[in-house]
C-alpha positions as CSV (number, residue, x, y, z in Angstrom):
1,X,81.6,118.1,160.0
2,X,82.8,118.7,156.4
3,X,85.8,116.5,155.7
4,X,86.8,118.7,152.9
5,X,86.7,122.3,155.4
6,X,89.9,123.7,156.4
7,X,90.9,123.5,159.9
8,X,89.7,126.2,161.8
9,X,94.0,127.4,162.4
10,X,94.0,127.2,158.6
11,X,90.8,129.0,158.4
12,X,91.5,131.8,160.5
13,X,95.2,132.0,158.8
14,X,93.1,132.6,155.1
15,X,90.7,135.2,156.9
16,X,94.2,136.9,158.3
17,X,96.0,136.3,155.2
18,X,92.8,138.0,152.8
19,X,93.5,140.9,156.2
20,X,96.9,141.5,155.5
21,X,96.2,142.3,151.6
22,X,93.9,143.9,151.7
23,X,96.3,146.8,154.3
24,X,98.9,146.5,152.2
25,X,96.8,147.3,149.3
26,X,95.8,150.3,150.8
27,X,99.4,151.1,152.0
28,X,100.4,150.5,147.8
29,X,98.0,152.7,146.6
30,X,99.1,155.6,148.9
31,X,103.1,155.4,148.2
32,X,103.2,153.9,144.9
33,X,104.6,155.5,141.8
34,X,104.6,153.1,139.3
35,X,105.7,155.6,136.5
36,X,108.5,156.7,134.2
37,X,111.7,157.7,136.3
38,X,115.1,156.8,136.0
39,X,116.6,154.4,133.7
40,X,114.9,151.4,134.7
41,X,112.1,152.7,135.3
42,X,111.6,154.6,132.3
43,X,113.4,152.5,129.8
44,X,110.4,149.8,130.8
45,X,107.8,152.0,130.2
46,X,109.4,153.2,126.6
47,X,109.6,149.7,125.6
48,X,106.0,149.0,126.5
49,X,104.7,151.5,124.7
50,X,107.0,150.4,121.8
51,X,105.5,146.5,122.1
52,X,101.8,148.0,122.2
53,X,102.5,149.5,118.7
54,X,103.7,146.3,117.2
55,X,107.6,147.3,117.1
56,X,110.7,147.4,119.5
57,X,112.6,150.1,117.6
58,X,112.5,153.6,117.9
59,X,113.6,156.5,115.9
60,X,116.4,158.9,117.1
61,X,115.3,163.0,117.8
62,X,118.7,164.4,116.3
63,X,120.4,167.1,115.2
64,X,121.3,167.9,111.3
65,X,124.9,169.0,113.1
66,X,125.9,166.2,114.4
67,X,124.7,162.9,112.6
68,X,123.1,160.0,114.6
69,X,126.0,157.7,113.1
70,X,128.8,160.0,114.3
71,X,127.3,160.4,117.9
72,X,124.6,157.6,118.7
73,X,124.9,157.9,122.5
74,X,124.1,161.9,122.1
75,X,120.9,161.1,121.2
76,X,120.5,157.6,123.2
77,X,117.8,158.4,126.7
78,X,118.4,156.1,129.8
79,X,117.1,152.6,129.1
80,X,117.7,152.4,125.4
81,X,120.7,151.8,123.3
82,X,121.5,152.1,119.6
83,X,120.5,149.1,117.3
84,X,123.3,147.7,115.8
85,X,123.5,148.6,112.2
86,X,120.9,150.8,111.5
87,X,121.3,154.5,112.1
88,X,119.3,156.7,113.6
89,X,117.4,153.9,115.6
90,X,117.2,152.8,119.2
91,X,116.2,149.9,120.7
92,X,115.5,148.8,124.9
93,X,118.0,147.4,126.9
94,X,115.8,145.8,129.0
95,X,114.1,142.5,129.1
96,X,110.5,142.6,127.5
97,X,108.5,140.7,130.1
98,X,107.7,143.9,132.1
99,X,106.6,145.8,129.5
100,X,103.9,142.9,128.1
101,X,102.3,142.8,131.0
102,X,101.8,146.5,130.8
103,X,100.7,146.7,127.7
104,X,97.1,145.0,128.7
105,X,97.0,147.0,132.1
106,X,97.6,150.0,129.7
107,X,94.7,149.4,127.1
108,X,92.1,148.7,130.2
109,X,92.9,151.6,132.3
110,X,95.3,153.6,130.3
111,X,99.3,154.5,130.4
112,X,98.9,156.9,133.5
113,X,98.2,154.3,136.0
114,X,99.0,150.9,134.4
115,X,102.5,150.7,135.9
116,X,100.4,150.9,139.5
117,X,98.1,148.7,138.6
118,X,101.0,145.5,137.8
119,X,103.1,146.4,140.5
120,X,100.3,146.7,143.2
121,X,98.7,143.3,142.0
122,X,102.3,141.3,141.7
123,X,103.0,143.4,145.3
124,X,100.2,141.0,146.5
125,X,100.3,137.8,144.8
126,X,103.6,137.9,146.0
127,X,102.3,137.7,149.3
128,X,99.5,135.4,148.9
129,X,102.4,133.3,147.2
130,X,104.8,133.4,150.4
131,X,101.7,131.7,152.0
132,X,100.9,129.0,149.6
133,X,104.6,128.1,149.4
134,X,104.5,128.1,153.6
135,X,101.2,125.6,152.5
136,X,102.8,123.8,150.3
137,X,106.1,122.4,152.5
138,X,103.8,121.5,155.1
139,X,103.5,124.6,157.2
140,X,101.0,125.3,159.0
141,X,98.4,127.8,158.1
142,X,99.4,130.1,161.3
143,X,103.2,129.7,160.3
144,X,102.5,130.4,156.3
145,X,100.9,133.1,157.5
146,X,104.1,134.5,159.5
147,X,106.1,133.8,156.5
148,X,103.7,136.5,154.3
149,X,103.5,139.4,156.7
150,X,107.4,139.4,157.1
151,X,107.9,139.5,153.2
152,X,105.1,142.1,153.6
153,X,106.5,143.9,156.1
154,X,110.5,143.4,154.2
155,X,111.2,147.4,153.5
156,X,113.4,146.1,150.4
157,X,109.9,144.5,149.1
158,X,108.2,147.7,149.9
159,X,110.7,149.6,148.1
160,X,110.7,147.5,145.1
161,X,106.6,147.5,145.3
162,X,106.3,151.3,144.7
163,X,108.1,152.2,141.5
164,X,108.3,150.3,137.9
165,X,110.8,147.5,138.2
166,X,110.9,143.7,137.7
167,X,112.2,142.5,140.7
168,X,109.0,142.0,142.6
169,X,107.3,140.9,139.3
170,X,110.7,138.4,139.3
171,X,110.3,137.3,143.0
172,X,106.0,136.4,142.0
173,X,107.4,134.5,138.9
174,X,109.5,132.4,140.6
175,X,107.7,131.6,143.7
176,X,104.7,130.6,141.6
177,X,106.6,128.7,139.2
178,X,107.9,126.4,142.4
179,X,104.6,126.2,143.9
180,X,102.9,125.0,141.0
181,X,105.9,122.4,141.0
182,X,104.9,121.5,144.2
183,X,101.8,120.7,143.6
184,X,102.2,118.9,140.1
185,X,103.4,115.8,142.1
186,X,100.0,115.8,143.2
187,X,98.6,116.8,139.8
188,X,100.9,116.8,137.0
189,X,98.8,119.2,135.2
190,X,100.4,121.9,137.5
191,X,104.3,121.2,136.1
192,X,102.7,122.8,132.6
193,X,100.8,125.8,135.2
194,X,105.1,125.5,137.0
195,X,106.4,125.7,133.3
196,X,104.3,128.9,132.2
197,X,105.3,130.7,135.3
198,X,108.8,130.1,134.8
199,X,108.4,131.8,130.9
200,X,106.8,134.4,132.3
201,X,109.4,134.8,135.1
202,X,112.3,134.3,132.7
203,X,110.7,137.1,130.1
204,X,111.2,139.5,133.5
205,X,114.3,138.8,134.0
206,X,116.4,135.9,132.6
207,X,118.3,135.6,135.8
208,X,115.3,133.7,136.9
209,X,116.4,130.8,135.0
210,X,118.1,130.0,138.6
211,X,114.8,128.9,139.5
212,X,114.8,126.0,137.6
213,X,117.2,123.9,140.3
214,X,114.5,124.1,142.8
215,X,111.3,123.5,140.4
216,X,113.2,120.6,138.8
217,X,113.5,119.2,142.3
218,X,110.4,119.6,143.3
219,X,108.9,118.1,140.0
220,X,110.8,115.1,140.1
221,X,111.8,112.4,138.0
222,X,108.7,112.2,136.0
223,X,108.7,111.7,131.9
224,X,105.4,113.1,132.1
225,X,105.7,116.3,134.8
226,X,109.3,117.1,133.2
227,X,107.7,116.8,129.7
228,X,104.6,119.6,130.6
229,X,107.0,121.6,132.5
230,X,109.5,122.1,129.4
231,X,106.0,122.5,127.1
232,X,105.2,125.5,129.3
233,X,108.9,126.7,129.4
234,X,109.7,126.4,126.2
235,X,107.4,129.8,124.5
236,X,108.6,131.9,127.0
237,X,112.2,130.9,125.9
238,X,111.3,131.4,122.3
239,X,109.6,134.7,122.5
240,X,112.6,136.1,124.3
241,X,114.9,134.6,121.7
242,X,112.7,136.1,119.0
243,X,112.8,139.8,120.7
244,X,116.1,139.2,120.9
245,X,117.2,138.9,117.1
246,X,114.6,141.5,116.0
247,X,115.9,144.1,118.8
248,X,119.8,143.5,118.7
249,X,120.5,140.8,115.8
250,X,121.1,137.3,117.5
251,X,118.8,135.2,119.6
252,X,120.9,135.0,122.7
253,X,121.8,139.0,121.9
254,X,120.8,140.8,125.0
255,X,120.2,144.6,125.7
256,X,122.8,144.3,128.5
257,X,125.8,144.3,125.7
258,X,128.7,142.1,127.7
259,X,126.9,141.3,131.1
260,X,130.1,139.1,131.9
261,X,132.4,142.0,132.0
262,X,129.8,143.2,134.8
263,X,130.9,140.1,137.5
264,X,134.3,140.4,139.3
265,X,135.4,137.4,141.5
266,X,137.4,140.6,144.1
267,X,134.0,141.4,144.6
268,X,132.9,137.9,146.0
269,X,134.1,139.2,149.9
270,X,132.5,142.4,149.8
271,X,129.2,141.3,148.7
272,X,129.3,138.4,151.2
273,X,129.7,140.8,153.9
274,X,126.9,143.2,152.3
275,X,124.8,140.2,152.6
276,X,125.5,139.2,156.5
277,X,124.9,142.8,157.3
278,X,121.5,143.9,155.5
279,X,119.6,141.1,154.1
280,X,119.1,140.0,158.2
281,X,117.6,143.8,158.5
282,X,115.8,144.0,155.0
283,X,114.0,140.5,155.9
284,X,114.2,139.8,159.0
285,X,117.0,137.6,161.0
286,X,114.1,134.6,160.2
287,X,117.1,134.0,156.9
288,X,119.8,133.9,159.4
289,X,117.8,130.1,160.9
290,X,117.4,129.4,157.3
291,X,120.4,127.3,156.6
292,X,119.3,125.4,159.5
293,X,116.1,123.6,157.5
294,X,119.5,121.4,156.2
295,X,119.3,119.6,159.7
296,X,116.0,117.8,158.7
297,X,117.5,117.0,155.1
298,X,116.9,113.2,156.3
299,X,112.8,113.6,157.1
300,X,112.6,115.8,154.0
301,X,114.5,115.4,151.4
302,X,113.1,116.9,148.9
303,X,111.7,120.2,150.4
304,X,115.0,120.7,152.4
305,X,116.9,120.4,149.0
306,X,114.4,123.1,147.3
307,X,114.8,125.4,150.0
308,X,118.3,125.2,150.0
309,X,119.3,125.3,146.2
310,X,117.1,128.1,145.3
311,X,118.3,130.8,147.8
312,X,122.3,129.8,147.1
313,X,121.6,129.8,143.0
314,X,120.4,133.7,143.7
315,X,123.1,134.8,146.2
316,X,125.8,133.0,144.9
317,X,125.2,134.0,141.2
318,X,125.0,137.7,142.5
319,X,127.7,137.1,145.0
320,X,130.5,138.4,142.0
321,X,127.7,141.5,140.3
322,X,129.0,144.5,140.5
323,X,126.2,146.8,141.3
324,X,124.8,144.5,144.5
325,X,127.1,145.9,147.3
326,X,126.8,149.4,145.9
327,X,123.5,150.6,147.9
328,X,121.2,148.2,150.0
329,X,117.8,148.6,147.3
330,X,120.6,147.0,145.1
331,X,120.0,143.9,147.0
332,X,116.4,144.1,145.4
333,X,118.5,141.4,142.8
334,X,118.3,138.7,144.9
335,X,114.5,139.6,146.1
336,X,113.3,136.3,144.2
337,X,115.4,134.3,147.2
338,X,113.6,136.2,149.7
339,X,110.6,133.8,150.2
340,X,112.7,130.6,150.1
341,X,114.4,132.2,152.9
342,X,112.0,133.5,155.0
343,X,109.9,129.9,154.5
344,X,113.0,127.8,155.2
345,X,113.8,129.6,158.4
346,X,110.6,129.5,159.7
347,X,110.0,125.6,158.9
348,X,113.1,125.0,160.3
349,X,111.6,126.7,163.7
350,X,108.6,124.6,163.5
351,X,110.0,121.2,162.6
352,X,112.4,122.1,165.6
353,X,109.6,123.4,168.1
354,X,107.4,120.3,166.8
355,X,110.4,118.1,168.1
356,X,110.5,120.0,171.2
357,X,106.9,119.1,171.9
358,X,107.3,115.3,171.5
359,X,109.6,114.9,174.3
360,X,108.3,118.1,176.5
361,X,105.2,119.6,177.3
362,X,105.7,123.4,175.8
363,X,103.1,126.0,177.5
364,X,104.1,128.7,175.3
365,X,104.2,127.2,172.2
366,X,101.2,128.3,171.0
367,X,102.4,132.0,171.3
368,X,105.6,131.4,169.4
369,X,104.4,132.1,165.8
370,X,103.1,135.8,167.1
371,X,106.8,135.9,169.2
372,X,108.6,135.0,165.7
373,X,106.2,137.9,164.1
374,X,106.6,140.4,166.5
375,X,110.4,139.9,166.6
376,X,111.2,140.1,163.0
377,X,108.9,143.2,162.0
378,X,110.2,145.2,165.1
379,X,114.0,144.4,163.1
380,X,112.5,145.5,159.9
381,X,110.6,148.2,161.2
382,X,113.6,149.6,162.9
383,X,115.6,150.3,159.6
384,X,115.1,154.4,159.4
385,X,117.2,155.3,156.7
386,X,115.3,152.1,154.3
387,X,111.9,152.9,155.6
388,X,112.1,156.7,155.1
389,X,113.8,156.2,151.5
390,X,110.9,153.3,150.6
391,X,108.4,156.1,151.9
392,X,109.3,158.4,149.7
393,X,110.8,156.8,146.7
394,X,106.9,156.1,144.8
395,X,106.1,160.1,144.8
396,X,110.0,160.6,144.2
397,X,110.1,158.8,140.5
398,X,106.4,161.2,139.8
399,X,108.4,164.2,139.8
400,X,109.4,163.5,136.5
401,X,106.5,163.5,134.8
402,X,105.8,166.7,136.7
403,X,109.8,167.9,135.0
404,X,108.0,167.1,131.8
405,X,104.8,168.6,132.1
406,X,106.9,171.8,133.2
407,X,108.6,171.9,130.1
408,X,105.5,171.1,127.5
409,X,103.8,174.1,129.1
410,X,107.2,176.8,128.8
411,X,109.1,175.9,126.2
412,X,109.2,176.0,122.3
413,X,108.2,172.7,120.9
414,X,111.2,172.9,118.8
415,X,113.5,173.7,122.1
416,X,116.7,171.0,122.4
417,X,116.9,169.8,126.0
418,X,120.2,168.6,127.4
419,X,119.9,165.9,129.9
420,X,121.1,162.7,131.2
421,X,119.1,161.4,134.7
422,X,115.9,162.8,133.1
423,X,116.5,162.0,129.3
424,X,114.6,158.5,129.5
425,X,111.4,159.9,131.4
426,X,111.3,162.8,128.9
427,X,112.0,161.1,126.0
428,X,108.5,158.7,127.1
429,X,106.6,162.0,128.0
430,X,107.7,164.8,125.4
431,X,109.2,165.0,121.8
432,X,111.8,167.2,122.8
433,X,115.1,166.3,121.2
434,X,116.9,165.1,124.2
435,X,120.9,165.1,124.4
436,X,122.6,163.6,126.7
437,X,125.2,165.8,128.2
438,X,127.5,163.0,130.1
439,X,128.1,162.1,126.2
440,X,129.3,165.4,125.0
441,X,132.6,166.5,124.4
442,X,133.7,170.3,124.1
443,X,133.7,170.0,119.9
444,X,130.4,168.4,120.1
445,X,128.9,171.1,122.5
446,X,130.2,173.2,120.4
447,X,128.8,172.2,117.1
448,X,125.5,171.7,119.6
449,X,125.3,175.2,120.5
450,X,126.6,176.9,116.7
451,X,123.5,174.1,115.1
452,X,121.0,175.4,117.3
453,X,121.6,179.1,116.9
454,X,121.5,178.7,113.3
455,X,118.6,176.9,112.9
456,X,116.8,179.1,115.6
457,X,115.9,176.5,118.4
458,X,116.6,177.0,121.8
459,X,118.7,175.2,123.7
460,X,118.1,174.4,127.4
461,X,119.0,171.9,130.1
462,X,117.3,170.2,132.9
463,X,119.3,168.9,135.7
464,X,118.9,167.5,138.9
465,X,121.7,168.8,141.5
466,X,124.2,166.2,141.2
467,X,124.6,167.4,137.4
468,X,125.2,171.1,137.8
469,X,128.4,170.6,136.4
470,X,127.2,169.5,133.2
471,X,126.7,173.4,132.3
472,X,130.5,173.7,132.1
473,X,130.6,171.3,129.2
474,X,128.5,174.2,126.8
475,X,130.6,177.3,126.7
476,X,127.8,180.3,127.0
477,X,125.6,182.2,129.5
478,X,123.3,179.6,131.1
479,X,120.5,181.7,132.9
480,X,118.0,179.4,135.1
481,X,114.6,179.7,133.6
482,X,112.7,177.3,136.4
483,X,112.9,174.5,138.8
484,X,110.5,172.0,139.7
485,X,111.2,170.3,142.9
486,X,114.7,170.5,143.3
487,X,115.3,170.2,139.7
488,X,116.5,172.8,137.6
489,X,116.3,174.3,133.7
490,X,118.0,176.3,132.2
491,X,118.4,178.7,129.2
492,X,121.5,179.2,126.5
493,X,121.4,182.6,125.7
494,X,119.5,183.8,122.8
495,X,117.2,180.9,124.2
496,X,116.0,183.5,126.7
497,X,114.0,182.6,129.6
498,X,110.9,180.0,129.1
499,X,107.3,181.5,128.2
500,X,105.1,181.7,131.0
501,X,102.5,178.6,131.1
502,X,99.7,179.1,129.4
């Protein structure tokens, strides 16, 4: 027999595991949509296409009536923000690790499908990673494999597979960049592979520099694996420091503005609560045994203390946010926990079981993984109101682009379009001038509407039904000249209704 061939559990875990991706492949490529959307979505996908023409600024589409300087937020889409000092430009508010990886998946298979093709192939490393961290803290092949298909099988990782944001990109980053720790005690080579993931992961999103209490533990005290690991850190760091200044005018500058004024110690109970009641549905009760790995602390120091920093550095650091109580995809924040959780509960079931087994014989022991399994997909599986949203949510953030290629096909080039939810996704896919209408005040709709008449370009709006109101703030006629879905446009008389399409 081959000393070096897997065990034939391990073996038929791989052959399961290469199963498993190969579905949810399939399942990614039916629901995703990977494309301009909302802000975040959107204000990704600007500043990729920014990055891929060697530049992170972007002019304003304004009005001779009311000047960029007077008004930058009129003219501001979703996602960007005005750069400081300079008029009439914009810049992204959002980190620029995203957008570099689209860039490449852009030139080989062009901008239509390139935010698919990242988020379908982290969507799956971050699977196959769930498994080699099971592998790599000494689970078994048959329990590492557990560990993926409840990640897989998590509707907040579904949800967060299917439309253009970082958080699964975030969650690959930092599971890699503690696996590859893992392993460098082995081969120090892997702390520099450990130290490129966590650049990569802290490009994403610099929040991921919580990661570094669990890779640092896992590295060790080693001159040599702490040295490669802060060689392949240190670039990452750099780059973002150097986007930084150029974007917004100091190194440690972000787009976020003053991200402290965002955390509120009143909101430590609320989100603690938020966190005992969904994250047990969104993963699986597997995280509620977690905190129970700490009882082997003595037999494994070192993974137990991994397993246990890295989950607390995410929820306790979003404990105070603002936005992570608000809905339950907001929990999509502390996704990068997620497989330290779901690992750590489930070695803390096997160490336990294998304990069991020393001292009695354990008929059913066998059957336990597929019990664990069956048990925590039926919990995820039961969340309706998650699951029907995650279903939906990749051909929701397409009907935008559909809003756009509506308006490209009725209206004057020339036409102004008022807009807020949509003003990021059309700003990516027309050269309307877009205004943002939760910005104007009556004297500035005002000076809107007398600036367009005079200069003879119509004036319309597009809004989705939460922002009907918004017609109020133009005094006029507003006549609705289409809808697309269940979002609207409409015409300021003399605009007149839109051309038929062509």
């Amino acid at each position: 027999m081959n000393p070096s061939a897997p065990e034939p559990s391990t073996l038929g875990a791989r052959i399961g595991l290469c199963g498993v991706l190969a579905a949810y492949a399939v399942i990614l490529i039916i629901l995703i949509g990977a494309v301009p959307g909302g802000s975040d979505n959107s204000g990704y996908f600007n500043e990729a296409r920014l990055l891929s023409h060697g530049t992170i600024h972007a002019p304003m589409r304004t009005l001779g009536a009311v000047p960029a300087r007077e008004m930058p937020y009129l003219y501001t889409p979703l996602g960007m923000k005005p750069a400081r000092g300079r008029d009439g430009v914009l810049v992204p508010t959002y980190p620029p690790g995203l957008p570099l990886l689209m860039v490449p998946a852009a030139r080989a298979i062009g901008w239509e499908h390139a935010g698919d093709l990242v988020l379908i192939l982290h969507s799956l490393a971050g699977i196959a990673l769930a498994y080699a961290l099971g592998r790599s803290v000494r689970l078994s092949g048959i329990w590492s494999l557990v560990g993926a298909m409840i990640l897989a099988a998590s509707p907040l990782y579904l949800f967060n597979s299917l439309q253009a944001l970082s958080d699964v990109p975030a969650t690959v980053w930092a599971t890699a960049s503690v696996v590859a720790a893992l392993r460098s005690r082995e081969k120090p080579v892997w702390a520099l592979v450990s130290g490129l993931c966590f650049a990569v992961g802290f490009l994403v999103r610099p929040s991921n520099a919580l990661v570094a209490l669990p890779v640092l533990v896992a590295v060790g005290i080693s001159p040599v694996r702490l040295g490669l690991l802060a060689l392949g850190s240190l670039p990452g760091v750099a780059a973002w420091m150097a986007v930084n200044t150029i974007a917004y005018g100091l190194p440690l500058e972000s787009g976020y503005g003053e991200i402290g004024v965002e955390f509120h110690k009143a909101l430590v109970w609320p989100t603690l609560h938020y966190y005992a009641r969904w994250l047990p549905l969104l993963l699986s009760p597997v995280i509620l045994i977690s905190p129970a790995v700490l009882a082997f602390a003595r037999a494994r120091p070192r993974i137990v203390a991994l397993l246990a920093l890295w989950p607390l550095a995410f929820l306790a650091f979003y404990c105070p946010y603002r936005w992570t109580h608000e809905q339950w995809w907001f929990l999509r924040f502390v996704l990068p926990a997620a497989p330290a959780m779901i690992v750590g509960g489930l070695l803390a079931v096997s160490l336990w079981l294998e304990g069991l087994k020393e001292r009695y014989t354990v008929p059913w022991s066998g059957i336990l993984p597929a019990l664990v399994l069956f048990a925590a997909v039926a919990v995820e599986a039961s969340q309706r109101g998650p699951l029907r949203e995650t279903r939906w949510v990749g051909h929701g953030e397409m009907k935008y682009g559909r809003v756009a290629t509506w308006l490209t096909s009725h209206l004057p080039k020339d036409a102004v379009i008022v807009a807020s939810q949509s003003s990021g996704a059309l700003f990516y896919y027309t050269d309307f001038t877009i205004l943002r209408h939760d910005e104007m005040t009556p004297e500035i709709s005002e000076r809107v509407r007398a600036s367009a008449k005079a200069t003879g370009r119509s004036l319309y709006a597009v809004l989705w039904p939460f922002e009907i109101e918004a017609l109020k703030r133009i005094k006029g006629e507003w006549t609705k000249v289409g809808t697309i879905d269940d979002v609207t446009v409409w015409g300021l008389e003399p605009s007149g209704p839109a051309k038929a399409a062509p």
